[in-house]
C-alpha positions, 0 to 999 in steps of 0.5 A, spaced: 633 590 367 636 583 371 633 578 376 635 578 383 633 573 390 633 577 396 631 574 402 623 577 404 623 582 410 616 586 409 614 593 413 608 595 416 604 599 410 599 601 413 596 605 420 590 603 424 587 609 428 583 604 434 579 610 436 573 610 431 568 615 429 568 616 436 574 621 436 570 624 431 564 625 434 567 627 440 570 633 436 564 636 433 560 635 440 565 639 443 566 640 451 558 640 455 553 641 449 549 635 452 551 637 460 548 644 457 542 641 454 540 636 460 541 642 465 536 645 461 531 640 459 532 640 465 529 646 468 524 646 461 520 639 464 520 642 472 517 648 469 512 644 465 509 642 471 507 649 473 500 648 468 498 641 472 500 645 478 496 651 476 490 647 474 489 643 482 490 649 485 484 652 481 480 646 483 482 644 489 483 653 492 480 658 488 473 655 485 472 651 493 474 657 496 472 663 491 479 665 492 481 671 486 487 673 490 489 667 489 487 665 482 490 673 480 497 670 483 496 664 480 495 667 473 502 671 474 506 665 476 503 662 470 504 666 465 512 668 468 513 660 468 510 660 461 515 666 458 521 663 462 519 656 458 519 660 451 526 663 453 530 657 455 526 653 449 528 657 444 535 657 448 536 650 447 534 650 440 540 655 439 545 650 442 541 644 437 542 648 430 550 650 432 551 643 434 548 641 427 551 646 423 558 643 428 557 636 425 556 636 419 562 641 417 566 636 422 563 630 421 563 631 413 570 633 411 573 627 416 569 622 413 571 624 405 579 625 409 578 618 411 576 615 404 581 620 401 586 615 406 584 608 405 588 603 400 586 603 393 584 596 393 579 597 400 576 602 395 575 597 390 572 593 394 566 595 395 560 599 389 560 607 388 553 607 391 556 604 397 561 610 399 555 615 397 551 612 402 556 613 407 555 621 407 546 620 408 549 616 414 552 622 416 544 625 415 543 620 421 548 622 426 546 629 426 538 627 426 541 623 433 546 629 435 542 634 433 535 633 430 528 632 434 531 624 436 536 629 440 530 633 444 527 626 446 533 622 448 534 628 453 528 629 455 526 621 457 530 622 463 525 627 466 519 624 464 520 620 472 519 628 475 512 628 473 511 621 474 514 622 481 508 628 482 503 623 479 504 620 486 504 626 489 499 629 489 494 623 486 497 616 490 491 612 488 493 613 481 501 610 482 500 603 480 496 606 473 501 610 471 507 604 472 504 599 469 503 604 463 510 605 463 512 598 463 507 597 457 510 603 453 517 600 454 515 593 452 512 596 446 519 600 444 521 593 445 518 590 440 518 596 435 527 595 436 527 588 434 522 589 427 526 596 426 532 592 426 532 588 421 526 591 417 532 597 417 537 593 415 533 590 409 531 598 406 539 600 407 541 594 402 535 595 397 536 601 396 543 600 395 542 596 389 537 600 386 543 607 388 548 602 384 543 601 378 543 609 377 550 610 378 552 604 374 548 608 368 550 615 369 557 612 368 555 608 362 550 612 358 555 612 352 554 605 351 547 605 352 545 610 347 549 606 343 547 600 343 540 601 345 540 598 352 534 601 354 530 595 355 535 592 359 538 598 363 529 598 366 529 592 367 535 591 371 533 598 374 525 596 376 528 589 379 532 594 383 527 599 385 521 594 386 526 590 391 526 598 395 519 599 394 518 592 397 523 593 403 521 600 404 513 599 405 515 593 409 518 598 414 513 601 413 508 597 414 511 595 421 513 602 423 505 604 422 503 599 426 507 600 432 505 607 430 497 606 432 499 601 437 503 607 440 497 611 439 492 607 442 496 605 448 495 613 450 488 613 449 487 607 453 491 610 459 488 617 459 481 612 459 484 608 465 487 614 469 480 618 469 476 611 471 480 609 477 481 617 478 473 617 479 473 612 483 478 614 487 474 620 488 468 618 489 471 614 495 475 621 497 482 618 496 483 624 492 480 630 489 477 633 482 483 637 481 488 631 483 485 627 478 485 633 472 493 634 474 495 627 474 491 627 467 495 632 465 501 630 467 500 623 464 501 626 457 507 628 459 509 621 461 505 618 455 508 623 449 515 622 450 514 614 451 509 614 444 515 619 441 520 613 443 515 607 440 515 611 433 523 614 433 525 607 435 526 606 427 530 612 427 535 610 433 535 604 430 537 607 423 543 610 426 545 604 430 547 602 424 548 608 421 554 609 426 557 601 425 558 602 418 562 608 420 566 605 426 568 600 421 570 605 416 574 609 421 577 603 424 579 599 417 587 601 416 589 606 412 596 609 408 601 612 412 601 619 413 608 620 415 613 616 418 621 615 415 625 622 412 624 622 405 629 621 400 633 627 397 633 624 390 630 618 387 635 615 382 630 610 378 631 603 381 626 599 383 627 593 385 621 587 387 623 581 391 619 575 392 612 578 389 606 575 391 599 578 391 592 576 392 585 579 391 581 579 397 577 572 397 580 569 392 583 563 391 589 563 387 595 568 387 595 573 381 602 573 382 606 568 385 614 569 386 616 574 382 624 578 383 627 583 379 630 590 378 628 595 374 632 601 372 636 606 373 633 608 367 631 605 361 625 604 357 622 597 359 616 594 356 611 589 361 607 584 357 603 578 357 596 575 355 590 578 359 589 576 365 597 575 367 596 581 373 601 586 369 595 591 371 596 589 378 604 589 378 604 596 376 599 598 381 604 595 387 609 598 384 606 604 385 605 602 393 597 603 390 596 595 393 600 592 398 604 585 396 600 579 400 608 577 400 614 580 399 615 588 398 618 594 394 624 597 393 625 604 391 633 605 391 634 600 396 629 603 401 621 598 403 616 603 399 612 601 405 616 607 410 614 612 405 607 616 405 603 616 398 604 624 398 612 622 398 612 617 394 608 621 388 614 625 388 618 620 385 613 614 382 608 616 376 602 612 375 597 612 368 592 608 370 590 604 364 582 607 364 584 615 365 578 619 369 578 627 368 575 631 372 570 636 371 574 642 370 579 646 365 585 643 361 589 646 365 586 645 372 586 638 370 594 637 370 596 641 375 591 638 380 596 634 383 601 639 383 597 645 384 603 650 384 606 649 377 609 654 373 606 655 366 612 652 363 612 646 367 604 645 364 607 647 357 612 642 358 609 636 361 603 637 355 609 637 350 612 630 353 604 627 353 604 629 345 598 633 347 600 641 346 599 641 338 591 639 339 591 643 346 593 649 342 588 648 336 582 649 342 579 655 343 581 657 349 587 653 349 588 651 356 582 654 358 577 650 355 573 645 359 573 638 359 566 637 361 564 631 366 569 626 366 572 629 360 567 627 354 568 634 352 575 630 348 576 625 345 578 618 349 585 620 346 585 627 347 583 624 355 589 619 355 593 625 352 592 631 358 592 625 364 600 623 361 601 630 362 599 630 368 603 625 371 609 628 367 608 635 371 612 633 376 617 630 372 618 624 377 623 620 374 619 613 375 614 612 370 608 607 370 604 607 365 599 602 363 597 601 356 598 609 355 596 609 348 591 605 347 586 611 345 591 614 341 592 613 333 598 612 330 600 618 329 600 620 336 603 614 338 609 614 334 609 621 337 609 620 344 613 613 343 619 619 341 618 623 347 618 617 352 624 615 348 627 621 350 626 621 357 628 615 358 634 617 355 636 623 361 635 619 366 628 616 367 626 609 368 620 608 365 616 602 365 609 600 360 604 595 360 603 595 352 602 590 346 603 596 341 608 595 336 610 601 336 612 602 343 616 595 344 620 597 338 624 602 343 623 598 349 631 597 352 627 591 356 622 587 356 618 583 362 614 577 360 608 574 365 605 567 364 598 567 365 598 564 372 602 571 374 609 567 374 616 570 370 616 568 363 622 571 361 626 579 363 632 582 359 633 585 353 628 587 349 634 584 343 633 577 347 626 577 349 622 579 344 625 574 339 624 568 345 616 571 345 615 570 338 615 578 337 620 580 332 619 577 324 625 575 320 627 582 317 628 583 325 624 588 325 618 589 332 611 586 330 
């Protein structure tokens, strides 16, 4: 362990795709879904206006003129209209159902990618309930892409056909049927704007309340054992009620709109029939003009209302799809880029580290140069708060320095992608977080084709081959959630083995036996000693004793996050005050 200054030079550590959700969106839409579905909506609305046509030329034909034989032909192409309407329906719901199945398949599994990418502390920015709710985001685009919103916004443009045959055949009633137009457009106007921050209100609620559910399932331990039920509720019904009250505002607004909606449509069918009626009485246009033109405004009136009352759900995945585009334009690791080492020889090197949380406003660490390895036990200690957590984390490449970089056998960790970096860099969190699953699946996920020698021997450098022996199913047996089928010690155990498994010749560790007893402890503290006798540097956040006791080096943080002191353990520990007078480590 010695101190070094080098000048700062800093690599990019990070990609940024500028493309967004968008790329993404348009891989699972694929070539031509929305040309083919507007070709037939297309055909569906002129065929929609074969029944208007049909009803005048029964008026206005067949009753006036008593003609069956036009009425039997009329009948026929009807029907055939009808039949050939059901088809490409039916067709076009087809193309709907697999453009959904499409998006979710595409859209999901490149979102989970996207968080799997993200740097660690983007992640830890922001609530579990926050990266959940990013899935039932999702649930919106598809409602947009491939839902009834999707039939809407593609028969919109069609509705103009039969506004054009409105004035076709009943002109007298031209003006009617524009000033309902620009009415219902007004009123999706007004619904847009409520929608939008009423939606915006409902999201954040929900959120918070999704964070109270979370929060409990993570900390039921602690609750049940100390009885925290009252305040668990309590916080929980402050949160449910803040949704309760945003969803029935949203609600309320939305219903209004609603009936608005609704009583617009009655009010145009009251106003075309009155002019209609005295443009007949003034023979300006027929009883069958008139009972067409009705029709054909309810298929003007229909999709406008539809559009007042689906204008929260558009307003939902505006933004729906605004988060997403943040998300998929934040930065993200590296995936690839330089050739990765042949071998790491365990050096790692940090020159002028500094380091600040997002929003904050003093530095966790400040100025910080030295070199670890080859080699070597080496403990990092310091009060609470001095940033050892965080200096392993950036060691680990999981944070980026806010200056100065990391060096791996002279190399910038930041031209290297995690997946490389994890072939040569161990990492313990100091809060361990099992998987559902067995022992054995839970040490060789990172590693999946490991042998059963290579599992058997990463347990027994973790100290943990004894106790998994004593199990039942030995390695077989199931940890349960979050591994509470072991104890904390046993949890901290089977997570060391699975950093051990591939066997990298880097180790940081953060306080790996703080869930163990002494026994263990002294047991894992042997088989650390050991590995860093065939070649591996190993570095530990500890305060134990035990550890210290076989440290080659020490690295002390003040609390402001500056050096204290760093070199051997034999001239540091006693400048820290660790060592009694009979030399022996406290």
């Amino acid at each position: 362990l010695s101190l070094v200054a080098n000048p700062d030079t800093t690599a990019a550590r990070l990609e940024t795709k500028p493309e967004g959700f968008g790329a993404v969106l348009r891989t699972a839409l694929g070539r031509g879904v929305v040309r083919r579905a507007l070709f037939l909506s297309f055909f569906i609305s002129v065929l929609g206006l074969v029944t208007p046509i049909f009803v005048l030329q029964v008026y206005d034909r067949v009753i006036f003129h008593a003609g069956l034989s036009t009425l039997y032909g009329l009948v026929v192409g009807v029907v055939l209209a009808a039949v050939f309407d059901y088809v490409l329906k039916q067709y076009r719901a087809r193309i709907y159902q697999s453009l959904g199945v499409r998006l979710d398949v595409v859209t999901t599994e490149a979102l989970f990618k996207r968080l799997l990418h993200l740097p660690l502390a983007e992640l830890e920015r922001q609530p579990a309930a926050h990266w959940q709710s990013l899935f039932r985001d999702l649930e919106m685009v598809r409602v947009r892409f491939a839902g009834p919103i999707a039939l809407l916004l593609v028969d919109l443009p069609f509705v103009l056909l039969s506004v054009a045959l409105i004035l076709v055949i009943a002109a007298p009633l031209g003006w009617v049927i524009a000033v309902i137009v620009l009415a219902f457009l007004l009123l999706a106007w007004a619904s847009s704007r409520k929608a939008k921050a009423r939606a915006g209100e409902e999201k954040q609620a929900q959120l918070s309340r999704d964070g109270q559910v979370t929060e409990f399932a993570s900390a039921r331990q602690v609750v049940k054992a100390q009885v925290l039920d009252e305040a668990v509720t309590t916080r929980w019904r402050e949160a449910q009620h803040q949704s309760i009250e945003a969803t029935l505002q949203r609600s309320v607004s939305t219903d209004r709109y609603r009936d608005l909606g609704q009583m617009l449509a009655q009010g145009a069918t009251i106003l075309m029939v009155t002019v209609g009626a005295l443009a007949i009485l003034n023979q300006e246009m027929t009883m069958g003009a008139l009972i067409a033109a009705n029709m054909l405004s309810g298929r003007v009136t229909g999709p406008l209302n539809m559009l007042v009352g689906q204008w929260r759900t558009l307003v939902a995945y505006r933004q729906a799809r605004a988060r997403l585009d943040a998300l998929f334009q934040s930065p993200i690791e590296k995936s690839g880029g330089s050739v990765p080492l042949a071998e790491s020889k365990g050096e790692l090197e940090i020159q002028h580290l500094q380091f600040r949380y997002p929003g904050a406003v003093n530095d966790v660490l400040v100025a910080l140069n030295g070199r670890v390895g080859p080699g070597g036990l080496h403990g990092l200690v310091g009060p609470n708060g001095s940033g050892k957590t965080t200096l392993l984390k950036i060691l680990a490449a999981l944070y980026e320095p806010s200056e100065g970089r990391v060096l791996l056998d002279g190399a910038d960790v930041a031209q290297f992608a995690r997946r490389d970096l994890a072939q040569w860099i161990g990492y313990l969190p100091q809060a361990v977080q099992p998987f559902a699953g067995t022992i054995r699946e839970n040490i060789t996920m990172a590693w999946p084709q490991a042998t059963d020698d290579d599992v058997r021997r990463a347990a027994g450098r973790a100290y943990a081959l004894d106790f998994i022996h004593d199990l039942p199913d030995g390695f077989d047996s199931q940890m349960g959630e979050f591994g509470l089928k072991l104890s904390a010690g046993q949890r901290q155990r089977i997570a060391l083995a699975g950093v051990l498994v591939r066997d990298p010749p880097i180790l940081l560790l953060d306080e790996p036996t703080s869930d163990l007893d002494r026994e263990a402890e002294a047991g894992l503290r042997d088989e650390l000693h050991a590995l860093s006798r065939h070649g591996h540097t190993i570095l530990i956040v500890t305060h134990s004793a035990v550890l210290l006791s076989v440290c080659d080096g020490i690295i002390a943080l003040r609390k402001d996050g500056r050096l204290r002191a760093a070199g051997s353990a034999g001239e540091v520990l006693p400048e820290l005050g660790l060592v009694r007078a009979d030399g022996d480590t406290e």
